[in-house]
C-alpha positions as CSV (number, residue, x, y, z in Angstrom):
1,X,-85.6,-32.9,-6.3
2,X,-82.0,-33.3,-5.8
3,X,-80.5,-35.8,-8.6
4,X,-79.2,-39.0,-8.3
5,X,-75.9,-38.3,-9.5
6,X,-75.6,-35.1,-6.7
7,X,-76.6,-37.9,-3.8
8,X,-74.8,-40.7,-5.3
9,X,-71.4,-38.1,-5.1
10,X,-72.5,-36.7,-1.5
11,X,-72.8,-40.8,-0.3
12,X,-69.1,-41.5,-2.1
13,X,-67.7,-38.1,-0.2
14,X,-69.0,-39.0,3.2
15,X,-68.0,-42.8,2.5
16,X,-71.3,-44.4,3.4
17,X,-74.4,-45.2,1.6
18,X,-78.0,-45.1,3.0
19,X,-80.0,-48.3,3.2
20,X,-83.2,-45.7,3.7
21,X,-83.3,-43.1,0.9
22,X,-85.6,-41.3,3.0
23,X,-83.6,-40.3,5.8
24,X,-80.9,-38.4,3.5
25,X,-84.0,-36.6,1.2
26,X,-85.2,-35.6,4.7
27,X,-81.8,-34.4,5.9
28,X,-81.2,-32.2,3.3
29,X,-84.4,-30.6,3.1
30,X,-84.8,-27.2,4.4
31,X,-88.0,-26.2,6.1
32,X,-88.6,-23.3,3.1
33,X,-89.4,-26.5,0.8
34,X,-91.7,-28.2,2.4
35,X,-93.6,-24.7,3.4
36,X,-94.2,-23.9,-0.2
37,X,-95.6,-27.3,-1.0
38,X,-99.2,-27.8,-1.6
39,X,-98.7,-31.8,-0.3
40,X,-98.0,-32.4,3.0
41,X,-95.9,-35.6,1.8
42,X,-92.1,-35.4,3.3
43,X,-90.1,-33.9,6.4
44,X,-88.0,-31.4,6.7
45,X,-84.1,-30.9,8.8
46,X,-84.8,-29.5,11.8
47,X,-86.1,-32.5,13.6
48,X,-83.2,-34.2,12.3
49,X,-80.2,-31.1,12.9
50,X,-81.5,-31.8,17.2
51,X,-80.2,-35.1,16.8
52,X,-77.0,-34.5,14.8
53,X,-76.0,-31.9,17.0
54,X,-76.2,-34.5,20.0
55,X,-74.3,-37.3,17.8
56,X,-71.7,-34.3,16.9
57,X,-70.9,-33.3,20.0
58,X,-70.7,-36.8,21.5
59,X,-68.2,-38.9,19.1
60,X,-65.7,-35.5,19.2
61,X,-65.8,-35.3,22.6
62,X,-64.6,-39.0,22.7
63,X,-61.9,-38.3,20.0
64,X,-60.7,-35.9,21.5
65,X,-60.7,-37.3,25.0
66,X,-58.6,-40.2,23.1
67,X,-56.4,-37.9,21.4
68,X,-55.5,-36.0,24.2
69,X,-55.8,-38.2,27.1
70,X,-53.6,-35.7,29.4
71,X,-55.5,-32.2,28.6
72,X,-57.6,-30.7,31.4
73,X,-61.4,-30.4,30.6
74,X,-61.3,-26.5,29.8
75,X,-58.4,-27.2,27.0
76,X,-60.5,-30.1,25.8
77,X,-63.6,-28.2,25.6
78,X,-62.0,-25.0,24.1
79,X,-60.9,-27.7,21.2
80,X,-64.8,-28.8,21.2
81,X,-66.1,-25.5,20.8
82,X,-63.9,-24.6,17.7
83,X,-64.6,-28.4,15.9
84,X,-68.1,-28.2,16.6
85,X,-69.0,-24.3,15.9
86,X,-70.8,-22.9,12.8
87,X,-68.1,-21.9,10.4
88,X,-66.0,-25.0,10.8
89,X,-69.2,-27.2,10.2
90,X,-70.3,-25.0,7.2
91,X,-66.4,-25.4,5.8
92,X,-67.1,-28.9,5.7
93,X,-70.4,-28.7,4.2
94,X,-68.5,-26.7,1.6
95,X,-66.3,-29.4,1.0
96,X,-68.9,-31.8,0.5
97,X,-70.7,-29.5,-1.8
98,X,-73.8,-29.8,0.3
99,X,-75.4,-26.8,-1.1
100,X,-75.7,-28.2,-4.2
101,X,-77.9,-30.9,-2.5
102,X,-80.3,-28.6,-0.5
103,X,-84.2,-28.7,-1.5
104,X,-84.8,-24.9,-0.9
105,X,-87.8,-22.7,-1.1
106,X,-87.9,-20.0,-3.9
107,X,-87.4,-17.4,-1.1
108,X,-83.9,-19.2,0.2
109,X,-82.8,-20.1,-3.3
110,X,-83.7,-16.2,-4.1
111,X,-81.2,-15.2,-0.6
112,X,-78.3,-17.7,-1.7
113,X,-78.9,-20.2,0.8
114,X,-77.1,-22.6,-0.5
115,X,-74.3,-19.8,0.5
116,X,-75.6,-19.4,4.2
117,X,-73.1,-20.7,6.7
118,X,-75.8,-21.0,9.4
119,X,-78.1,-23.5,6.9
120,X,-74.9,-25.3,5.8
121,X,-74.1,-26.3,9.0
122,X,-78.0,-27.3,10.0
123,X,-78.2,-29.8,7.0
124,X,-74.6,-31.2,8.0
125,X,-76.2,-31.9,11.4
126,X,-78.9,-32.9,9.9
127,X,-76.7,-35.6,7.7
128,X,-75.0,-36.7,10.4
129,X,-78.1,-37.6,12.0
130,X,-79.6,-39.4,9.5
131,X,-76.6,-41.4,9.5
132,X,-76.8,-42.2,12.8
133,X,-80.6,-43.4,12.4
134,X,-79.9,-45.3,9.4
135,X,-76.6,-47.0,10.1
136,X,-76.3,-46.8,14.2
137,X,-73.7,-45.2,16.4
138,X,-71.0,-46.5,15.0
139,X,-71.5,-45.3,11.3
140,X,-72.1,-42.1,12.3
141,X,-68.8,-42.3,14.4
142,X,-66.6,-43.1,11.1
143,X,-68.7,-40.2,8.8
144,X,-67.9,-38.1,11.9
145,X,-64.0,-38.4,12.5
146,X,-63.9,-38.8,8.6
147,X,-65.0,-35.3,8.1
148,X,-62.6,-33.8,10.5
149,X,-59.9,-36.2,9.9
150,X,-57.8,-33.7,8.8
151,X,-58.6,-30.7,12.1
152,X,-58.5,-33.6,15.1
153,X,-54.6,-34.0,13.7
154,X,-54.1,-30.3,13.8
155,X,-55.1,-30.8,17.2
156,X,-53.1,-33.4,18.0
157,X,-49.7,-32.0,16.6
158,X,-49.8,-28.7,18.3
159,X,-47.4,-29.3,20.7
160,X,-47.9,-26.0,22.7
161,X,-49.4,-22.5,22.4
162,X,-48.3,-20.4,19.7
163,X,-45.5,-17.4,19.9
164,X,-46.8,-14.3,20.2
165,X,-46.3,-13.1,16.8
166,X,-48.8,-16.0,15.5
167,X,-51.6,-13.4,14.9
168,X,-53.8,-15.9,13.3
169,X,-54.1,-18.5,16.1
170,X,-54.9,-14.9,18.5
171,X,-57.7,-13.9,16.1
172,X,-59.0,-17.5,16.0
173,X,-59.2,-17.5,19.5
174,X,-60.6,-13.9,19.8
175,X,-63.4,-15.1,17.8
176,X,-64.0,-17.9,19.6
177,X,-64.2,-16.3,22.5
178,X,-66.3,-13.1,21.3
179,X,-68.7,-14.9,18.6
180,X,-68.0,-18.6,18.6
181,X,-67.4,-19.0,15.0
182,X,-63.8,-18.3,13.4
183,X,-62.3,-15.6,10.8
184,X,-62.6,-16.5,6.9
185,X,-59.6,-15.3,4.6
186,X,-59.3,-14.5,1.1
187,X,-56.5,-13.4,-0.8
188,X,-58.1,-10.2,-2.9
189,X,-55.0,-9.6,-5.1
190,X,-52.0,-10.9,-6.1
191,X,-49.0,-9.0,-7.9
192,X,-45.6,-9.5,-9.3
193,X,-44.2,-12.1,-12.0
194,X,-44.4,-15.6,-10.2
195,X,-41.2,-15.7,-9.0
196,X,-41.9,-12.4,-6.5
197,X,-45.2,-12.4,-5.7
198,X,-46.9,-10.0,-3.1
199,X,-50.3,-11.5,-1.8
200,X,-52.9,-9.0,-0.7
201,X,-55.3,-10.8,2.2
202,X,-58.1,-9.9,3.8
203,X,-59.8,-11.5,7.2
204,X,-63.4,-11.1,7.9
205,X,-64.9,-12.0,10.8
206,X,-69.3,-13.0,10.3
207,X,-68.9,-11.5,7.0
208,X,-67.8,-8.1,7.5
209,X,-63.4,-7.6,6.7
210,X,-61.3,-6.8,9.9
211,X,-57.6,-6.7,8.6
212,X,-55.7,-6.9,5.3
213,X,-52.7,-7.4,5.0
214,X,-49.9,-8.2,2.4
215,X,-46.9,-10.8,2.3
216,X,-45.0,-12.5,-0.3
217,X,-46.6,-15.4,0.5
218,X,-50.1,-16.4,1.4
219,X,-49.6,-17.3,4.7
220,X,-47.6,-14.0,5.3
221,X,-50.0,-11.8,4.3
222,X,-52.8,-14.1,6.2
223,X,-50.8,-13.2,9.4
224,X,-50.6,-9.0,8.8
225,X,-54.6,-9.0,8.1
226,X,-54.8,-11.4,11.5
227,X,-52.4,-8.6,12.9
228,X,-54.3,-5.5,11.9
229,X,-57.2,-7.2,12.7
230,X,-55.9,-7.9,16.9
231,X,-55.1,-4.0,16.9
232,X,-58.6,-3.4,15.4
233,X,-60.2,-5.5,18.0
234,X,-58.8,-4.3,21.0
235,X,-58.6,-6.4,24.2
């Protein structure tokens, strides 16, 4: 059983608490639990991640129809598909420390599934349906655009594409395009007295490294691991 203190710090993060109790236990069980029960008492996610994936799609399609009341459909979609897609909902999760509040079966806890991008991003699905059953359209709309406050303003302020030395936004969009999810970073090393750092960075792409590359900064190296992954990748 998740504890209180977990939920009541998941409810403060996501800035609204559930009149039903129920519906967040539900959301943030994963079908392994309720398998290796010997009661059939409780539900789990998937039910729920159906419904969450509909509210999802519908309250960023009206932000960003909002926000960028000029772009064509396809740029508007293209922004969709990077908001709504697995590794930028299992970021989020992250953030939220959602894992922590999964009910897993002993084979998923034994797998690190608290770890799994593709069930972090269910169970946020799942929690943003359950908001929206619990609270209505509109509290699901404020969880929502709270969430991804901070990438609907990176979407707002770029003002045009990117030069064509801005290897990261290529290999974002090379990924989107290929496997509609988007490169991780990490920085692997760093070297030098503070004042001269080098950074060593590598990019992976579903879990397996594409590039590294080194800067003395993070973002520099960031960009030659984006960079050596492009000439990796081909066309």
């Amino acid at each position: 059983m998740t504890s209180a203190p977990a939920l009541d710090s998941l409810q403060a993060a996501l800035a609204y608490r559930f009149t039903n109790p129920v519906l967040l236990q539900d959301a943030l069980t994963h079908k392994s639990f309720i398998n290796e029960q010997k009661t059939t008492a409780g539900s789990h996610n998937e039910r729920l991640e159906f419904v969450g994936d509909a509210v999802l799609s519908l309250v960023i399609s009206e932000q960003l129809a909002a926000l960028l009341p000029q772009s064509t459909e396809g740029v508007l979609s293209k922004h969709k598909a990077r908001l709504v897609s697995e590794s930028m909902l299992a970021q989020v999760a992250r953030h939220l420390r959602l894992g922590d509040c999964l009910r897993l079966g002993r084979g998923e806890e034994l797998s690190r599934g608290r770890e799994k991008d593709s069930l972090l991003a269910d169970a946020l699905e799942a929690l943003i349906a359950a908001v929206y059953l619990d609270g209505g359209l509109e509290s699901s709309r404020r969880v929502v655009t709270g969430l991804l406050e901070r990438e609907l303003r990176q979407v707002v302020t770029q003002q045009h594409r990117p030069g064509e030395d801005d290897y990261k936004t290529q290999i974002q969009e090379w990924c989107q395009r290929r496997f509609d999810s988007l490169p991780s970073y990490a920085v692997v090393r760093e070297s030098g007295p503070d004042h001269d750092k080098l950074f060593e960075v590598e990019v992976a792409v579903n879990g397996k490294v594409v590039g590294r590359g080194t800067g003395r900064s993070k973002k520099e190296a960031e960009q030659s691991a984006a960079k050596q992954a492009l000439a990796e990748a081909g066309p």
